[in-house]
C-alpha positions as CSV (number, residue, x, y, z in Angstrom):
1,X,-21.0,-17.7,-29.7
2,X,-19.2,-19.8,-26.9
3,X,-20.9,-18.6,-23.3
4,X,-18.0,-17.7,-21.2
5,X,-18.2,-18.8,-17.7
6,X,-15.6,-17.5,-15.5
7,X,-13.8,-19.3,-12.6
8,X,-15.5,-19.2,-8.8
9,X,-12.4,-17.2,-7.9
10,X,-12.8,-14.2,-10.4
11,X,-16.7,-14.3,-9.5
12,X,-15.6,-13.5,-5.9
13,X,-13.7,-10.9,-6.7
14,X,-15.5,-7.3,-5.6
15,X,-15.2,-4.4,-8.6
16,X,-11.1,-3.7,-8.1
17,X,-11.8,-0.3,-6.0
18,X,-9.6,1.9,-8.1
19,X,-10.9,0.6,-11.8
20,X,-14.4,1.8,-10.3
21,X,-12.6,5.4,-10.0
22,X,-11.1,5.1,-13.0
23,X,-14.5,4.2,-14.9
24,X,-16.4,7.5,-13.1
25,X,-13.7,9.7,-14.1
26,X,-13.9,8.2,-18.0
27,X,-16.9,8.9,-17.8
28,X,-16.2,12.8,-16.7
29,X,-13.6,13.0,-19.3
30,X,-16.4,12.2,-21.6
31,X,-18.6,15.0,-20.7
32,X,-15.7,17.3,-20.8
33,X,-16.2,18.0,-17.0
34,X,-13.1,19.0,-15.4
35,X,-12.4,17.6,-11.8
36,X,-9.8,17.7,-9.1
37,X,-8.7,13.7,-8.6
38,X,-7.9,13.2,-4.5
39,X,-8.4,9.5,-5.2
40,X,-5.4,7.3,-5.9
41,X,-1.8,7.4,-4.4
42,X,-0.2,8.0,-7.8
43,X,1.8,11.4,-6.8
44,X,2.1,14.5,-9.3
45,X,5.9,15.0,-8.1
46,X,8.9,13.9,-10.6
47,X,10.9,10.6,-9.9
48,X,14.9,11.6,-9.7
49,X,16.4,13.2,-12.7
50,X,19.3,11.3,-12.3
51,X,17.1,8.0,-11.8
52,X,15.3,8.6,-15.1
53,X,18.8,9.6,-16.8
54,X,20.2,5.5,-15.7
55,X,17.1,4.0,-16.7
56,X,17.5,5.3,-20.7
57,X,21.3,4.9,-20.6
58,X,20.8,1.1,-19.0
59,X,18.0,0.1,-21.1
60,X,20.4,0.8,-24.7
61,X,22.6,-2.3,-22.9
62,X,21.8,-5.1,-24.8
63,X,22.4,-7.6,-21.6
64,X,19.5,-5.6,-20.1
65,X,17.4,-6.1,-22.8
66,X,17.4,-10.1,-22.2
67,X,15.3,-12.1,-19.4
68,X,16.1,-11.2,-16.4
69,X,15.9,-13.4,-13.2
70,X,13.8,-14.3,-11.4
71,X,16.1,-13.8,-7.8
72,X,16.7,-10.3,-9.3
73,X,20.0,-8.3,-10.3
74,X,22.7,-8.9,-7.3
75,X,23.4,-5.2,-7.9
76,X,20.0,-4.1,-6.7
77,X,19.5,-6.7,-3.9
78,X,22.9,-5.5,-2.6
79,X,21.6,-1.9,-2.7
80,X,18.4,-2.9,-0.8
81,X,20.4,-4.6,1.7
82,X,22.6,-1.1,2.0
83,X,19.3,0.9,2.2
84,X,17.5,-1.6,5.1
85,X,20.6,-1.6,7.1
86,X,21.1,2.6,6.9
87,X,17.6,2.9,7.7
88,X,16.2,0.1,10.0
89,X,19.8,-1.5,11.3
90,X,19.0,-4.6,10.6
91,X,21.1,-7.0,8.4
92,X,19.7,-9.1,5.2
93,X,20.9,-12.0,3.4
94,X,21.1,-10.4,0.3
95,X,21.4,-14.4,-1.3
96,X,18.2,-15.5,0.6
97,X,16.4,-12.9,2.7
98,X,15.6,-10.1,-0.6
99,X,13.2,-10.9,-3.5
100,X,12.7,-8.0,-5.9
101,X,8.8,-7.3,-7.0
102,X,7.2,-6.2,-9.5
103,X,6.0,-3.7,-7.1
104,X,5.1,-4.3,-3.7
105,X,0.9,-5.0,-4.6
106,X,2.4,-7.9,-7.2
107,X,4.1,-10.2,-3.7
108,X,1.4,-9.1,-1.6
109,X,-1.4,-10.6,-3.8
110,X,0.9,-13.8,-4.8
111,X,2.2,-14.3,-1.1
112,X,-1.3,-16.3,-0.4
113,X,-0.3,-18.9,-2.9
114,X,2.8,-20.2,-1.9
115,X,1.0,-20.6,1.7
116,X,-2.9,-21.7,1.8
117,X,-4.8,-24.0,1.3
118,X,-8.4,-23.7,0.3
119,X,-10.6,-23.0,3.1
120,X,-8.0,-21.9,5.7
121,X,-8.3,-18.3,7.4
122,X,-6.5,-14.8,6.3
123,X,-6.8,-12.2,8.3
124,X,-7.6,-9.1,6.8
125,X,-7.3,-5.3,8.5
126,X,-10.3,-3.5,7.8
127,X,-10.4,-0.6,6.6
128,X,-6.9,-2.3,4.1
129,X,-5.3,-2.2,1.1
130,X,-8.1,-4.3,-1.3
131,X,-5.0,-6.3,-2.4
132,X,-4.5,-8.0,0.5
133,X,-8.5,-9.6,0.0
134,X,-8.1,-9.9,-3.5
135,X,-4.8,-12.5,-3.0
136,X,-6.5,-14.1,-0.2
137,X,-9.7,-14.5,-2.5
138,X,-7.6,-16.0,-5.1
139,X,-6.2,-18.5,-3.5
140,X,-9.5,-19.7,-2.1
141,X,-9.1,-18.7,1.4
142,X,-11.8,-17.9,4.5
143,X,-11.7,-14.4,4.9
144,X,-11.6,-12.7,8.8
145,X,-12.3,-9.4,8.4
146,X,-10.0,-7.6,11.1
147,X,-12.2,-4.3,12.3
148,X,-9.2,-1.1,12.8
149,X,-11.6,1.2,15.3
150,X,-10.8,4.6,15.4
151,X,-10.9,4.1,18.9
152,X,-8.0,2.1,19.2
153,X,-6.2,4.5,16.8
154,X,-6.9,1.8,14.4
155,X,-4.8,-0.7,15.5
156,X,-6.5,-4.1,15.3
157,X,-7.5,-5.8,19.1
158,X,-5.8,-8.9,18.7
159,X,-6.9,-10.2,21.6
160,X,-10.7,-10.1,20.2
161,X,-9.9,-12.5,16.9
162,X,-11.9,-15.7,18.2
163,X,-9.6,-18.3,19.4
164,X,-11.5,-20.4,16.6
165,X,-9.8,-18.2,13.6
166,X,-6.7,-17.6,15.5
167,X,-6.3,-21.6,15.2
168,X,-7.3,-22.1,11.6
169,X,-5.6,-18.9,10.3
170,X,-2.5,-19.0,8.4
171,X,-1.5,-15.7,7.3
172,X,-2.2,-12.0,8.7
173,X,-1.4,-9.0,6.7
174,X,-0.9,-5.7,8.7
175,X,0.2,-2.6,7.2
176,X,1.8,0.7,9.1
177,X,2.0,3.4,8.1
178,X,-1.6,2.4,7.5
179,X,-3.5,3.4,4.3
180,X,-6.2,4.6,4.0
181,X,-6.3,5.6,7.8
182,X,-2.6,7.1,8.0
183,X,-2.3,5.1,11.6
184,X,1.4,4.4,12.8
185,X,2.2,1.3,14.8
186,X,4.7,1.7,18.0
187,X,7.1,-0.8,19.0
188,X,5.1,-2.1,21.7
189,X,2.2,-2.9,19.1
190,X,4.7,-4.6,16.7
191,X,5.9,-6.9,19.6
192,X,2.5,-8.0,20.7
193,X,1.7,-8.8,16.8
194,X,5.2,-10.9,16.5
195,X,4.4,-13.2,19.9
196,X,0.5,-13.2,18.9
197,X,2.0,-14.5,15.4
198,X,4.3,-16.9,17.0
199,X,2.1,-18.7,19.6
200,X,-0.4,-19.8,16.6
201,X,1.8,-20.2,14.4
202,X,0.2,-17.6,11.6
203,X,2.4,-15.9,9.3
204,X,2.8,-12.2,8.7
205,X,2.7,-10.6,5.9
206,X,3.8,-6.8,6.6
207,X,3.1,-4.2,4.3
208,X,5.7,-1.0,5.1
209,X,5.5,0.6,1.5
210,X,4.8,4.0,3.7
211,X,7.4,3.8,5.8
212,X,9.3,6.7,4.4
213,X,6.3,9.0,4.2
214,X,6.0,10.2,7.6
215,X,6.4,13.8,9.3
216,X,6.9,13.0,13.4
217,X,7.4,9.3,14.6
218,X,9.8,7.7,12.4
219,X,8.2,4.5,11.3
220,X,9.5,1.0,12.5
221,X,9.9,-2.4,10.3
222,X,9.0,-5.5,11.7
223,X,12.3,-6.9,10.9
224,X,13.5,-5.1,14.3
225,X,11.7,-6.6,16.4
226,X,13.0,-9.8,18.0
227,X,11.9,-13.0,16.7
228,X,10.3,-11.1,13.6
229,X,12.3,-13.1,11.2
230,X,11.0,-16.6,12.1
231,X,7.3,-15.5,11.2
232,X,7.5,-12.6,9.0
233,X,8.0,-11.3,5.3
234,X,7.8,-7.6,4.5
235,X,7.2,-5.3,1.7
236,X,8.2,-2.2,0.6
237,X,8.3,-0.2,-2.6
238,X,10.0,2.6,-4.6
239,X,6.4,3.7,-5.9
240,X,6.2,5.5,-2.9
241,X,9.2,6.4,-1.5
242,X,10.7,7.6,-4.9
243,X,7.3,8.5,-6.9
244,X,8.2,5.7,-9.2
245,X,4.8,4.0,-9.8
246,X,4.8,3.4,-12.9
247,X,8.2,1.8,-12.8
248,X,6.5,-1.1,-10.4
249,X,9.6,-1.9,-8.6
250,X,9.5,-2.9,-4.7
251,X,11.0,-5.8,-2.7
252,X,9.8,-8.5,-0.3
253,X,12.8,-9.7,2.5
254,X,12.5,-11.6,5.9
255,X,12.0,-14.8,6.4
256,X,13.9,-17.3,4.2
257,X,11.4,-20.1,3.6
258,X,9.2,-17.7,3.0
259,X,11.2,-15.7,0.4
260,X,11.5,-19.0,-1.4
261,X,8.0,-19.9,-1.1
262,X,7.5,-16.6,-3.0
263,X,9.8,-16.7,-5.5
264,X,8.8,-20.0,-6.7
265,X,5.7,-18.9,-7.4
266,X,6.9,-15.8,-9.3
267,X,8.9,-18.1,-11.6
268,X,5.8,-19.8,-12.6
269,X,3.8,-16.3,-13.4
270,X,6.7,-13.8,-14.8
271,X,10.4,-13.7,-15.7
272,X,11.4,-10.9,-13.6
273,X,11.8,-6.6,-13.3
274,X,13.5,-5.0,-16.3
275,X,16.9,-4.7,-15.3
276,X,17.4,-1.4,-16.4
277,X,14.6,-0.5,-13.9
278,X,16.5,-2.8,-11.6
279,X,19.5,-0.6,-12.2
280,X,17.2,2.8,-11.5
281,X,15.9,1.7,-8.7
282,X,19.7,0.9,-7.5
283,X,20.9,3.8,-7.8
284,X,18.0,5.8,-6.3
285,X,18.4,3.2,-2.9
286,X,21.9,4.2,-2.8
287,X,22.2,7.9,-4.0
288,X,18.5,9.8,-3.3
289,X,17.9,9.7,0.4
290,X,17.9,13.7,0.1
291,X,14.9,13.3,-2.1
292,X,13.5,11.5,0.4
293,X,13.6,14.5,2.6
294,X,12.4,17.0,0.6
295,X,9.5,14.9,-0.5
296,X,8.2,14.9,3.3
297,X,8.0,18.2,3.3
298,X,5.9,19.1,0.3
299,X,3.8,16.4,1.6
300,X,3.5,17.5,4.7
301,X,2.9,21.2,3.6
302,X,0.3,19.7,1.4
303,X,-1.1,17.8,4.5
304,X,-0.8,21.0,6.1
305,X,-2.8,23.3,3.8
306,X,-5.6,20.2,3.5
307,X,-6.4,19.8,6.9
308,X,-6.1,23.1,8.2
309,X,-9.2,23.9,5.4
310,X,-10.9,20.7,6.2
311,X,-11.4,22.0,9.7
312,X,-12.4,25.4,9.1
313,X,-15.2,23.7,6.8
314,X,-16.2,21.9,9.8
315,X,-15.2,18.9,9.4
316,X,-14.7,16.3,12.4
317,X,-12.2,13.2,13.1
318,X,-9.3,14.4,10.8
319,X,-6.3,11.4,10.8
320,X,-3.3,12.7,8.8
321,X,-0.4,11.1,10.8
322,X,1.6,9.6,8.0
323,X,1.1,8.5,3.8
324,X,0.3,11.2,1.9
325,X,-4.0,10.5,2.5
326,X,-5.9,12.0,4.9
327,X,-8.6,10.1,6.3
328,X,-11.5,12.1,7.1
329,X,-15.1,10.9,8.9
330,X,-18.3,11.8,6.1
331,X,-20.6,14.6,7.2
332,X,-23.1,14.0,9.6
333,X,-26.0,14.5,6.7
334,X,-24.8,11.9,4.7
335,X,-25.7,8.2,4.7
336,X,-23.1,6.4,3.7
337,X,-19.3,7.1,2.4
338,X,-20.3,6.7,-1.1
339,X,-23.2,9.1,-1.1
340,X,-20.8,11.6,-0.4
341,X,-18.5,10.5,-2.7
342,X,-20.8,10.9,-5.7
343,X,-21.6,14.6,-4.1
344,X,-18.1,15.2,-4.3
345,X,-18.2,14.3,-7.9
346,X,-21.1,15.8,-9.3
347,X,-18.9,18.9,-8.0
348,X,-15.5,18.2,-9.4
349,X,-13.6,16.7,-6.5
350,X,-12.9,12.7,-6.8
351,X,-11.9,10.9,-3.2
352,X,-12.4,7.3,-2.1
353,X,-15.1,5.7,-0.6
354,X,-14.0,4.1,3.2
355,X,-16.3,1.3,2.5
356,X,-14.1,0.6,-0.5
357,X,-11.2,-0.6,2.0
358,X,-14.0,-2.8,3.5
359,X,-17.2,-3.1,5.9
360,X,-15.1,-1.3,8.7
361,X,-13.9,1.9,6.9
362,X,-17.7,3.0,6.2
363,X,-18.4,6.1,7.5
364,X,-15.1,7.7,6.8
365,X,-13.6,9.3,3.1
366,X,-10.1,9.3,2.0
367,X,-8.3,12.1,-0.1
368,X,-4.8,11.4,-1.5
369,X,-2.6,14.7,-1.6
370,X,-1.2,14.0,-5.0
371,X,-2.0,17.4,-6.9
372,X,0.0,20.4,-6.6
373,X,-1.2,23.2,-3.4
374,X,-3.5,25.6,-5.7
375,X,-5.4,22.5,-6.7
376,X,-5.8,21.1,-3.2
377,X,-7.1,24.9,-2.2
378,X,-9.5,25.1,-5.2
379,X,-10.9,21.2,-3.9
380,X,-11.5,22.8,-0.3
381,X,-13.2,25.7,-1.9
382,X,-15.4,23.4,-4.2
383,X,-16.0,21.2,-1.2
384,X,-17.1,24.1,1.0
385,X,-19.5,25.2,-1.4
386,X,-23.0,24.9,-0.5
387,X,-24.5,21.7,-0.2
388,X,-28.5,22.6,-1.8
């Protein structure tokens, strides 16, 4: 047999977080050991009736059943521009400034290679989405791991990046609402990130795929802040906002050169979104922003019921500001964030390891609030339980 040595590139790569979690709960499933899963942002609540109801009359079309392009319908580019202008107020070239994805995670992880070089810098926030490493690791990049303190509501210090990476970096991704650590970013923030950005010349790469899950502060985009476009390329996606992940449908828009930087490396990977999901996803940007609504507040109800029981359990440094996570410091007697992960298991409950976000999110546990109320109650019971 033919020994099979793998690129330098996939060698790099860490164990994808989430197929760990999905390996450990086979492995449950095996045993017949029923558990509670608090793990991955895949939410338990119905996409639109109506969305699902133009997705099987659009895909019996038999010009949806083609190639699509690469640019994406006009039909749904014109519906995101609609959407970003209700919501944010600010205007997109729907031609030039909006490239549909195959969800967000697919342009996040691609972005690096229309961009770097091997051996230049990205930035990475840490604790982050493992995506954002993974594309930079890809694309042969010098990784800077960004610490998010909890001190400094985990918002990076920009002003503590070495003037050594600043100058050799060329992309930064930042992501608020923050997952796993449900931070929000103000206004004064986003403008210190867009002239930090600008005066060395490092591209950002913003990741707002929360930005509809919130339950005070209403969540910015970059794209209003002034000078935002000459620097910056956002992302957003229906998985969230609409509980379509499985559809994998999202957008990138901003900046031009980058949109085209992007695209051109999409046409060389895939041939673009179904267009009946295309025409879905349409329809929910223009028609569902009441499901919008009433999905904040069974999240926040759920949010509600979590961390209220999390603190009668005793548990310390609860940050549940936005997403539907909480983000939730280990006990005191445990090590590390995966010991107590693999307690949780052993007792039914399945959360995330902070350490899986990177070196800066050890010491802390995320819980996603994607099961129904009774099951979030039974997990606080199970969690409460005894520890000998």
């Amino acid at each position: 047999m033919v020994k099979i040595d793998f690129s330098n590139r996939l060698k790099n790569l860490p164990p994808y977080l989430f197929a760990e979690i999905d390996r450990l709960k086979g492995e449950l499933k095996r045993k017949g050991v029923e558990f509670i899963d608090l793990s991955i942002g895949d939410p338990d609540i119905l996409a639109p009736k109506k969305v699902i109801d133009i997705l099987y009359s659009s895909a019996k079309k038999k010009e949806n059943q083609k190639y699509s392009l690469d640019q994406g319908k006009l039909t749904f580019r014109l519906a995101v521009k609609d959407w970003f202008k209700h919501r944010f107020k600010v205007n997109l070239d729907e031609s030039k400034e909006i490239l549909p994805l195959i969800g967000s995670k697919e342009g996040l992880v691609h972005l690096p290679l229309s961009l770097v070089n091997r051996g230049d810098y990205v930035i990475v926030p840490s604790p982050g989405y493992p995506g954002y490493r993974g594309g930079a690791i890809l694309s042969e990049a010098n990784i800077y791991e960004l610490p998010l303190w909890e001190e400094n509501s985990f918002l990076p210090d920009l002003g503590k990046i070495p003037k050594s990476i600043r100058n050799k970096a060329k992309l930064i991704y930042l992501n608020y609402p923050n997952n796993p650590t449900t931070a929000l970013a103000n206004k004064d923030f986003l403008e210190r990130v867009i002239k930090f950005c600008s005066h060395y010349g490092i591209i950002l790469a913003y990741d707002n795929a929360y930005c509809e899950i919130y339950f005070e502060d209403k969540p910015l985009s970059i794209l209003e802040i002034e000078g935002a476009k000459d620097i910056a390329i956002e992302f957003h996606s229906l998985s969230k906002t609409f509980c379509m992940t499985g559809f994998r449908i999202g957008w990138a828009c901003g900046n031009s050169n980058l949109i085209a930087g992007l695209l051109k490396v999409k046409t060389n990977i895939d041939s673009g979104i179904f267009c009946a999901i295309q025409d879905c996803a349409a329809y929910a940007l223009e028609k569902e922003r009441d499901y919008i609504d009433n999905l904040r507040k069974i999240i926040k109800e759920r949010r509600d019921i979590f961390v209220n029981g999390l603190k009668r359990g005793g548990a310390e440094n609860i940050y549940a500001l936005s997403t539907f996570y909480v983000w939730v410091r280990i006990p005191k007697d445990f090590s590390s964030s995966m010991e107590f992960v693999k307690y949780l298991i052993k007792r039914g409950v399945i959360a995330t390891a902070g350490v899986g976000f990177g070196n800066y999110g050890e010491g802390f546990v995320r819980f996603a609030l994607t099961v129904n109320k009774d099951k979030l109650k039974k997990a606080l019971t199970i969690m409460g339980t005894n520890r000998n």
